[in-house]
ZAMI-366681 format. One record per residue: residue number from 0; residue in one letter; x, y, z of N, C-alpha, C in turn. Coordinates in steps of 0.05 Angstrom, whole numbers, plus 5000, padded with zeros to 4 digits. Example, Ala and Ser with C-alpha at 12.3 -4.5 7.8 and 13.67 -1.06 7.14 Angstrom:
BEGIN
0:a:5264:4886:5156:5246:4910:5156:5264:4934:5156 $
1:s:5257:4955:5142:5273:4979:5143:5258:5001:5157 $
// end
This chain:
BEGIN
0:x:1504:9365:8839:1510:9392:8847:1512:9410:8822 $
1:x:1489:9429:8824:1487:9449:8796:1502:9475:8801 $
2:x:1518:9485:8788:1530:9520:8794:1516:9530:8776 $
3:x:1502:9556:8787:1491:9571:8771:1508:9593:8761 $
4:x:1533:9577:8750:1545:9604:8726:1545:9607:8703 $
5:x:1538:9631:8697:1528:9632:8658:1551:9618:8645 $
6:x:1571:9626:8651:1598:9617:8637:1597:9586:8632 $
7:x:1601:9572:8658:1591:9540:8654:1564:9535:8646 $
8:x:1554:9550:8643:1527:9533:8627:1527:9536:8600 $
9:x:1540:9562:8589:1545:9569:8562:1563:9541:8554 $
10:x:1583:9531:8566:1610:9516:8559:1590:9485:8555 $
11:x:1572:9480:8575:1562:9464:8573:1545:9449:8553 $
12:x:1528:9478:8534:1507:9482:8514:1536:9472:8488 $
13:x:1553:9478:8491:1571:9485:8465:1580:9465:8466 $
14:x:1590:9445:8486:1594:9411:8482:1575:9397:8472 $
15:x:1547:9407:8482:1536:9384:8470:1525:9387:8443 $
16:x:1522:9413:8427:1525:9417:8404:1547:9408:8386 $
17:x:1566:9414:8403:1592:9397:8382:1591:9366:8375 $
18:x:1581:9348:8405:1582:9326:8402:1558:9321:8380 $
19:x:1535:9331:8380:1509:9322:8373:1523:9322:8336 $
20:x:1530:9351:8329:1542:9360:8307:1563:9335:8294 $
21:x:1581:9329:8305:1593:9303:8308:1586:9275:8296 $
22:x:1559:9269:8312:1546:9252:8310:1528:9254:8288 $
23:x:1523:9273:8277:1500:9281:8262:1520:9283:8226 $
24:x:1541:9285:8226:1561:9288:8203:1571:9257:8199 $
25:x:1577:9249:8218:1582:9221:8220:1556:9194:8203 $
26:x:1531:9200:8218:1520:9185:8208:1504:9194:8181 $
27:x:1495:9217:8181:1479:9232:8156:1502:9240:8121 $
28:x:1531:9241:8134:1548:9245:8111:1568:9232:8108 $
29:x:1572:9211:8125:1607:9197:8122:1580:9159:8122 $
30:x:1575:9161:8136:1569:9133:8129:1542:9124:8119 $
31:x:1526:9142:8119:1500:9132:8100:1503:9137:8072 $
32:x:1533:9159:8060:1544:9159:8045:1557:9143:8029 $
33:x:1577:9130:8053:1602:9119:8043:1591:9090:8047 $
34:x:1580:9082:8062:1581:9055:8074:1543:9037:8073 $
35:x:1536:9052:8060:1502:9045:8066:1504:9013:8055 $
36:x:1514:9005:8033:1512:8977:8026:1534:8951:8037 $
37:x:1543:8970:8064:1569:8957:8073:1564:8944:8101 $
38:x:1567:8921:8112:1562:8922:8134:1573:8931:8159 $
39:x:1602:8950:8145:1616:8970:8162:1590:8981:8163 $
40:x:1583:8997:8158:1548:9017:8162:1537:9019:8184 $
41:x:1527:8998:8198:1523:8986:8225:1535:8976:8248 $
42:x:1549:8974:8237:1583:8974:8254:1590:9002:8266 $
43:x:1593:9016:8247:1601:9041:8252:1587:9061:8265 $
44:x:1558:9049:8261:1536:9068:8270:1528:9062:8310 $
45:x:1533:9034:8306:1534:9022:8337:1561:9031:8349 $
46:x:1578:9032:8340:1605:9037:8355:1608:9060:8365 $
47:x:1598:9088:8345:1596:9115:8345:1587:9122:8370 $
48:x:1560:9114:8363:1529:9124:8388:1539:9112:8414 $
49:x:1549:9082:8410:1558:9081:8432:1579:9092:8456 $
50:x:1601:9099:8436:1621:9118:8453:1607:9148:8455 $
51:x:1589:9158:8448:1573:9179:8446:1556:9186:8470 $
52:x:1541:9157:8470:1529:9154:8496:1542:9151:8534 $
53:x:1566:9135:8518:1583:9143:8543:1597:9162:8551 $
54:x:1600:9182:8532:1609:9213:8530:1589:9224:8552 $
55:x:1568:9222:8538:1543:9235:8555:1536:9232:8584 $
56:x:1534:9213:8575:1535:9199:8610:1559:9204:8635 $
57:x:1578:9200:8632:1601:9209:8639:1603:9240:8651 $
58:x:1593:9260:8628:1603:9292:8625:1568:9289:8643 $
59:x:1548:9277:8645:1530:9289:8659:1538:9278:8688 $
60:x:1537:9250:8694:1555:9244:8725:1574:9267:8736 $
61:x:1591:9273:8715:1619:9295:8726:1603:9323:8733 $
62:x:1581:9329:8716:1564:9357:8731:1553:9347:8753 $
63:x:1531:9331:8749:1520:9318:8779:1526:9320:8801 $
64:x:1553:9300:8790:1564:9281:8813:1573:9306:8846 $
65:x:1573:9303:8869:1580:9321:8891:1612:9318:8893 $
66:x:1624:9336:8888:1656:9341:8875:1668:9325:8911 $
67:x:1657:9331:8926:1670:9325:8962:1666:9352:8969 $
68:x:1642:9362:8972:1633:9383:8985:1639:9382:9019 $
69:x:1657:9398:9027:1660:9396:9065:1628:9404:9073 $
70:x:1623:9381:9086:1605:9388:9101:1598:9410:9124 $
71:x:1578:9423:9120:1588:9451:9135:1568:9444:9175 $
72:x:1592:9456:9194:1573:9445:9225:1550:9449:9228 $
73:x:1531:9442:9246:1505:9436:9250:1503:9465:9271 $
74:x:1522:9480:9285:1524:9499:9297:1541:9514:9285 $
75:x:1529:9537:9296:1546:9559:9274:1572:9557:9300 $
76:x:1592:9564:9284:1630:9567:9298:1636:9598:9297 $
77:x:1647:9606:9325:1650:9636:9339:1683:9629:9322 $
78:x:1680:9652:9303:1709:9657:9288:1720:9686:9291 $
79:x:1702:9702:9322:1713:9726:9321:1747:9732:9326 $
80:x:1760:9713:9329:1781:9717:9341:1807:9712:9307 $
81:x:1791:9702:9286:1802:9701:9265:1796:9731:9243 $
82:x:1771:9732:9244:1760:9755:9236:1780:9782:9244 $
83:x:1785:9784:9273:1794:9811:9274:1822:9808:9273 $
84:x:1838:9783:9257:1865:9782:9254:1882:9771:9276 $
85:x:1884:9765:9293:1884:9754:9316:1899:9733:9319 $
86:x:1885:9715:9294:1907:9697:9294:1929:9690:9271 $
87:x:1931:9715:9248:1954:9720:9232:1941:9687:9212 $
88:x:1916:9692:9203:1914:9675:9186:1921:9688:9159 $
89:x:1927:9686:9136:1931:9686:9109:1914:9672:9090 $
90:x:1902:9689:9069:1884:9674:9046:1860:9651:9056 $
91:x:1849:9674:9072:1827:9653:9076:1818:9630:9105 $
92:x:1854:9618:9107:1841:9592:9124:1859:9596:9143 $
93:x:1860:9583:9175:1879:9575:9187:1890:9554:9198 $
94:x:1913:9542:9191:1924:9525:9204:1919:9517:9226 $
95:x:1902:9490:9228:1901:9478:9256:1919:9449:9250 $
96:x:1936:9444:9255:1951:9407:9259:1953:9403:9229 $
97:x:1929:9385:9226:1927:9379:9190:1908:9395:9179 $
98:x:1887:9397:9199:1862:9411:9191:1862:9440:9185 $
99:x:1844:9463:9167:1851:9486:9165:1816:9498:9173 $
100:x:1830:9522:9175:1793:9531:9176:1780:9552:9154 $
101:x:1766:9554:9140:1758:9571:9116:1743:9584:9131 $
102:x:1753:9616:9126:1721:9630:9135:1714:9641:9121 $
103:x:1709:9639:9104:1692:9640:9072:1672:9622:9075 $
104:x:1672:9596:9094:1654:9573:9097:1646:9572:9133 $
105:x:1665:9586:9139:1658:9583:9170:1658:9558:9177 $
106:x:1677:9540:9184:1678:9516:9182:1707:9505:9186 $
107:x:1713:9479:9193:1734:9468:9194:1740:9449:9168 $
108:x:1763:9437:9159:1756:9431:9136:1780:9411:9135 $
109:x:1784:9388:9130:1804:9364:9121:1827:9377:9110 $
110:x:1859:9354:9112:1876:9360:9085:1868:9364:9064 $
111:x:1875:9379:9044:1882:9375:9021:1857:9390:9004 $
112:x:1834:9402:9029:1814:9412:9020:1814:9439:9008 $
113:x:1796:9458:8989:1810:9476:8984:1778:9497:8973 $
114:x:1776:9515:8985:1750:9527:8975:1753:9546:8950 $
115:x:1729:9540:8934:1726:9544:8911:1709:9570:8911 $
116:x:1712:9594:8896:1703:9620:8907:1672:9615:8880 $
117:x:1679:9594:8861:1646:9596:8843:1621:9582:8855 $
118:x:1640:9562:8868:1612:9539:8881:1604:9548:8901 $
119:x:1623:9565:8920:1618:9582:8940:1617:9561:8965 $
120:x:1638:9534:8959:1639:9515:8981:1671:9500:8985 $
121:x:1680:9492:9006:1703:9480:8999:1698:9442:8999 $
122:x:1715:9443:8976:1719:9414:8955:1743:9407:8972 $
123:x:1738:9374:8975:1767:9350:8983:1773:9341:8960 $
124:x:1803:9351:8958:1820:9345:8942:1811:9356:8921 $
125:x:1806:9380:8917:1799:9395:8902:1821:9400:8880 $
126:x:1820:9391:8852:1840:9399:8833:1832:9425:8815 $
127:x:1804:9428:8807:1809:9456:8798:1775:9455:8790 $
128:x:1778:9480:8785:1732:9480:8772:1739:9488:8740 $
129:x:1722:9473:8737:1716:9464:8710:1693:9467:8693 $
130:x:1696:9493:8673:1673:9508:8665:1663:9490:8644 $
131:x:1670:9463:8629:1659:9439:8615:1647:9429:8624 $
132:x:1646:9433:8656:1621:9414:8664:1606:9424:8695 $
133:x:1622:9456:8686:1600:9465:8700:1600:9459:8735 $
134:x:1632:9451:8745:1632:9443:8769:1660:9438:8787 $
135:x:1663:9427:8801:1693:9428:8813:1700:9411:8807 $
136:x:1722:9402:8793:1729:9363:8794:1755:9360:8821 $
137:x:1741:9341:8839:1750:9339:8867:1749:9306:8873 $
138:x:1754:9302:8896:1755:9274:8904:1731:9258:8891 $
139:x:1705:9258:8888:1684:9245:8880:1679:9243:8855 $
140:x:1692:9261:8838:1681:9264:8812:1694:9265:8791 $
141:x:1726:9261:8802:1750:9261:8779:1749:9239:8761 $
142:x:1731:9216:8776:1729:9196:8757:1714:9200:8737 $
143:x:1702:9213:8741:1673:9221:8711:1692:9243:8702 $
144:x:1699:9258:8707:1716:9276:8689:1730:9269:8671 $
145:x:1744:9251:8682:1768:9230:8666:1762:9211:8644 $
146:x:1742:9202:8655:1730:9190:8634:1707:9207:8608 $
147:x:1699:9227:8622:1692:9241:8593:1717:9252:8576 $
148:x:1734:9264:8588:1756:9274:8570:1762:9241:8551 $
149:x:1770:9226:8562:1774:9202:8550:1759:9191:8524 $
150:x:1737:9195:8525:1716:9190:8516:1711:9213:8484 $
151:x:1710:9248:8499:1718:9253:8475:1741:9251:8458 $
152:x:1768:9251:8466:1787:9245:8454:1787:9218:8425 $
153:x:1766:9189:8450:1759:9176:8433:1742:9176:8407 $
154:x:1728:9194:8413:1701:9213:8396:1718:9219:8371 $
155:x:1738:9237:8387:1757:9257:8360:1766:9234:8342 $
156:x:1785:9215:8353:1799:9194:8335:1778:9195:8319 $
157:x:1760:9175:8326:1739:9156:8308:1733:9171:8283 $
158:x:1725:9205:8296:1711:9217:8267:1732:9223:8249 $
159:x:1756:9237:8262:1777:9238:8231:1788:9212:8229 $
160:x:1790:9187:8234:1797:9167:8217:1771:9161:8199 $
161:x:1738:9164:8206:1715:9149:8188:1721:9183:8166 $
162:x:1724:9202:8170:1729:9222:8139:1747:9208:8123 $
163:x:1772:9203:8133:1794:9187:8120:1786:9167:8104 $
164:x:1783:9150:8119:1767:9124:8107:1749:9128:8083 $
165:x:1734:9154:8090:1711:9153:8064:1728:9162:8043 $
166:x:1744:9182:8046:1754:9199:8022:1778:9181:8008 $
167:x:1790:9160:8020:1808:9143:8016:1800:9122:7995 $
168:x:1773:9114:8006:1758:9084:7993:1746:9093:7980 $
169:x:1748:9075:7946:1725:9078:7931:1696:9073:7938 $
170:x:1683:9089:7926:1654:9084:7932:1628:9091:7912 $
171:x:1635:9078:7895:1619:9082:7874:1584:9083:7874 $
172:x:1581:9086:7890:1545:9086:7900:1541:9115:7915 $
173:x:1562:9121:7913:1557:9156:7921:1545:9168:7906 $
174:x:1526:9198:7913:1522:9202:7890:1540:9224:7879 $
175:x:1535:9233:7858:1550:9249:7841:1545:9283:7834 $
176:x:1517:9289:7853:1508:9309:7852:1528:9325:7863 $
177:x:1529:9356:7848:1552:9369:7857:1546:9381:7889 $
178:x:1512:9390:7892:1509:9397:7909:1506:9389:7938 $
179:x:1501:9360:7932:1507:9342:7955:1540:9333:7960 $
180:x:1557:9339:7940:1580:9327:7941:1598:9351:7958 $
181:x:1589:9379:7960:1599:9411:7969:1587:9402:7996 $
182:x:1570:9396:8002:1551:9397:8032:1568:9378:8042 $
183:x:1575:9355:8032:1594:9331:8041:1626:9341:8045 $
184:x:1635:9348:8038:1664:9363:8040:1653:9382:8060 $
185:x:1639:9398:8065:1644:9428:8081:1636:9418:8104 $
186:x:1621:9398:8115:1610:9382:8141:1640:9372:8150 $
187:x:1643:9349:8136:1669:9336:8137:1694:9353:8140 $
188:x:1701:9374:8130:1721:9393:8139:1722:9410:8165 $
189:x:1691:9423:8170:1679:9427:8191:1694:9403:8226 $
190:x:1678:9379:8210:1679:9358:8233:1708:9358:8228 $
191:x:1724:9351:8220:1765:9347:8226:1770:9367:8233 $
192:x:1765:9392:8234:1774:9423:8252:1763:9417:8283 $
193:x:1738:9416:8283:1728:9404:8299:1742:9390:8319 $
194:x:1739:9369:8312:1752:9337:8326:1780:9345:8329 $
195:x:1800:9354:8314:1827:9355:8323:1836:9382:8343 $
196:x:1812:9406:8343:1811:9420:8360:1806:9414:8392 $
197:x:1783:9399:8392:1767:9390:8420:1788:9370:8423 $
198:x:1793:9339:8410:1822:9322:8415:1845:9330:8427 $
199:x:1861:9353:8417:1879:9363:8423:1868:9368:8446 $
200:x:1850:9383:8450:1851:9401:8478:1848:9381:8509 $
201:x:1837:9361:8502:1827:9345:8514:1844:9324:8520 $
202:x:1868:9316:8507:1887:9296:8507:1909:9317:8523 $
203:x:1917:9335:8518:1927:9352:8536:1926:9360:8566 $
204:x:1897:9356:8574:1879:9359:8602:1884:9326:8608 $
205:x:1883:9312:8595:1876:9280:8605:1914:9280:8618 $
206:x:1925:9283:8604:1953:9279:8606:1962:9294:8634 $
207:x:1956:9319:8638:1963:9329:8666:1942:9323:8676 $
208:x:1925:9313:8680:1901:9295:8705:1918:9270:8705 $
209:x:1931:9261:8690:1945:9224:8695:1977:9230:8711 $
210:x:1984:9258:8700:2011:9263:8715:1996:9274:8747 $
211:x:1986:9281:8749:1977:9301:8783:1966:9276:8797 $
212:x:1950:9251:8781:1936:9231:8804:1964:9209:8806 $
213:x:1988:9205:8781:2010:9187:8797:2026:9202:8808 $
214:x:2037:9228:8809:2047:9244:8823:2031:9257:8851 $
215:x:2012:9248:8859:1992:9248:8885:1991:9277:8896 $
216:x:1984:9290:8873:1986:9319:8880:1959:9337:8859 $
217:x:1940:9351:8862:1932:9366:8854:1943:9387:8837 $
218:x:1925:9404:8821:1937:9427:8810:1924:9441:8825 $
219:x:1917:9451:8843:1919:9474:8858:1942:9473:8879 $
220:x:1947:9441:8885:1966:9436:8902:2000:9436:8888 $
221:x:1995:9438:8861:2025:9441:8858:2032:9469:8843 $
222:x:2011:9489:8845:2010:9513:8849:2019:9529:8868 $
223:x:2011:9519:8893:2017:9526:8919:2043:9516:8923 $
224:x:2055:9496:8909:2074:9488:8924:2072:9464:8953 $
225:x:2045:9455:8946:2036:9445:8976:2053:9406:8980 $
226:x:2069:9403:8978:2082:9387:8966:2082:9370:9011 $
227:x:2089:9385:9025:2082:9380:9050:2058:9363:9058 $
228:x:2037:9364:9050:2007:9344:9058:2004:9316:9053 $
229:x:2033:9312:9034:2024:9286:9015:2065:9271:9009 $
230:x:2077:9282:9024:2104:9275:9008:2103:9234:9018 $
231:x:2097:9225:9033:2093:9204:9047:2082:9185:9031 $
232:x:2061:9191:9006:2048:9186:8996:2056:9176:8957 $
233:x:2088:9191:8956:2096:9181:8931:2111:9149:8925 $
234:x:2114:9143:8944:2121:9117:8939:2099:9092:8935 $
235:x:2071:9101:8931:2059:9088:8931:2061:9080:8897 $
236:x:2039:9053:8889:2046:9039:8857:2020:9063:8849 $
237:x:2033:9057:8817:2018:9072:8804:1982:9062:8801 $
238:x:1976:9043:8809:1953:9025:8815:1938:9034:8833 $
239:x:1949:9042:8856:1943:9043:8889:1928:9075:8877 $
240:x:1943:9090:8867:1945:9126:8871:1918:9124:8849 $
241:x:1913:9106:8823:1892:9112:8805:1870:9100:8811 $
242:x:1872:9077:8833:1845:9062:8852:1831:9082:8870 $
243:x:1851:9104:8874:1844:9132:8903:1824:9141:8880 $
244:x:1821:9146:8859:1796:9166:8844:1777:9152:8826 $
245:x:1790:9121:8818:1768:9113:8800:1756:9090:8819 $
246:x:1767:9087:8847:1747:9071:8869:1754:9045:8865 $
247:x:1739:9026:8879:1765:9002:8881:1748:8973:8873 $
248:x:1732:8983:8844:1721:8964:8830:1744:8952:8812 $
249:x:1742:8931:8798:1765:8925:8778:1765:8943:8763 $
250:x:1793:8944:8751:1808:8970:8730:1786:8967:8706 $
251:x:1775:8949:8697:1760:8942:8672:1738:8973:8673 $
252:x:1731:8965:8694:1699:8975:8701:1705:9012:8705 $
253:x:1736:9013:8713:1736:9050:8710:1728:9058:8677 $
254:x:1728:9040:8662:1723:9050:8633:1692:9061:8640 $
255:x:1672:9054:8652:1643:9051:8650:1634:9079:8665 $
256:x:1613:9097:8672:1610:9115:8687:1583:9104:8709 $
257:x:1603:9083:8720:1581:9069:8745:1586:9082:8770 $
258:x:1576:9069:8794:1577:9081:8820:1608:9083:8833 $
259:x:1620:9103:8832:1645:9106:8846:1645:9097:8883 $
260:x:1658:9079:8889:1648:9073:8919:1669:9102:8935 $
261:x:1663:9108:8949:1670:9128:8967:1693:9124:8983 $
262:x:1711:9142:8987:1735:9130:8994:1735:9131:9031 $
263:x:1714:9153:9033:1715:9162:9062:1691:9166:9069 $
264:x:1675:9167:9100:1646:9175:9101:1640:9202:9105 $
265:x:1617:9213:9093:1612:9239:9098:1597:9238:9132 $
266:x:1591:9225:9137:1578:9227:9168:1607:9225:9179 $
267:x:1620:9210:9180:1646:9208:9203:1656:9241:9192 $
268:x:1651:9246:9177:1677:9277:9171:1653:9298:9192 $
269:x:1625:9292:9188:1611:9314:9197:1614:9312:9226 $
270:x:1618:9287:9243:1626:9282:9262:1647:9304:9274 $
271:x:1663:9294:9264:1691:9308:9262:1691:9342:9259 $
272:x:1677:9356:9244:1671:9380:9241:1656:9388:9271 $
273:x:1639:9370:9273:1621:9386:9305:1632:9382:9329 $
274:x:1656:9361:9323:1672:9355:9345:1689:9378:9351 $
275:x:1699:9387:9324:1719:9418:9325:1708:9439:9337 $
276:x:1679:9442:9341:1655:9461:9344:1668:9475:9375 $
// end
């Protein structure tokens, strides 16, 4: 699922220049530098690319991936009676039981669902849209989200500890040229502004996505105050609540950005929608 907003596509172009940038300081000035006769060298170079590659992979799944788009009915739904106020709905939707109705979507729509005014669709379990990747992160796709934040965070470590490392350890096979030695400092200073900029920001987001999925509540939902949809739901283990988004492969395998199994069917919900009809 692509959004065509300049904003997220701009945010999008600017990650992957940072990462590439990253990657490109890493191997061209910290270790073909510091480490070329070392068999750290290769080590470092496989370790890099590889959490690099899983960056990528990850942050492209989380654009992709379909956030839990409500499926919209197969017949259009007579909402004149909401339209002309009628039935004292507020912001959008109305209260039916559990279910609400968006008429922004014309449609009936699950708990916990919440329409997003950029995608121009309503997301299940919608926690918020996200101009890094260009998409909603919702029931289907919080796992790739999570794991790219993860991933760069890991990114950040790696590169300011391999500056450290170089500037720490002797290395007498460097060379000594002044002008290559200025290009080496201003990359490397570059990349630790960098890395502890995007790190920070990103370990900060990881941290309220780990408090909202064991606290079984969204940030749109604890905005609202919506604390009612889900109170039934906090006594569950902290296992049970992080199996609901990263799917119910072993814990090992949420590290990887493989197939998330689905927690619910989109045909039984569309069911359900034409049944409301």
């Amino acid at each position: 699922m692509f959004v065509k907003d300049p904003y997220g596509i701009v945010c999008i172009f600017v990650t992957y220049i940072a990462v590439f940038y990253a990657d490109y300081v890493v191997i061209r000035w910290i270790i073909l530098h510091t480490m070329q006769d070392s068999l750290w060298g290769p080590f470092h170079v496989v370790s890099f690319n590889t959490v690099t590659l899983l960056l990528v992979m990850s942050h492209l799944k989380a654009i992709c991936s379909d956030p839990g788009v409500v499926p919209l009915p197969q017949t259009r739904m007579d909402f004149s009676d909401i339209h002309t106020g009628g039935s004292g709905a507020s912001d959008d939707c109305e209260e039916r039981d559990d279910w609400s109705v968006c008429t922004r979507c014309e449609t009936y729509r699950p708990p916990r669902a919440h329409h997003c005014r950029i995608c121009e669709r309503c997301i299940r379990r919608m926690d918020h849209h996200c101009p890094w990747i260009n998409n909603c992160v919702g029931e289907r796709n919080q796992k790739y989200f999570i794991q790219f934040l993860v991933y760069v965070g890991v990114l950040a470590i790696y590169a300011i500890s391999l500056v450290i490392i170089s500037w720490v350890t002797e290395c007498p096979e460097c060379s000594n040229d002044v002008t290559i030695k200025q290009s080496r400092i201003l990359h490397c200073v570059i990349l630790v502004l960098e890395s502890a900029l995007f790190g920070m920001f990103v370990i900060a987001i990881l941290v309220d996505q780990f408090q909202a999925i064991l606290g079984d509540e969204t940030a749109i939902e604890r905005l609202q105050g919506g604390h009612h949809h889900h109170q039934h739901h906090k006594s569950r283990r902290a296992l049970t609540l992080l199996s609901q988004v990263c799917g119910r492969s072993h814990p090992i395998l949420w590290l990887f950005p493989c197939h998330n199994p689905p927690r619910y069917s989109f045909r039984r919900e569309e069911r359900l929608i034409d049944h409301q009809v």
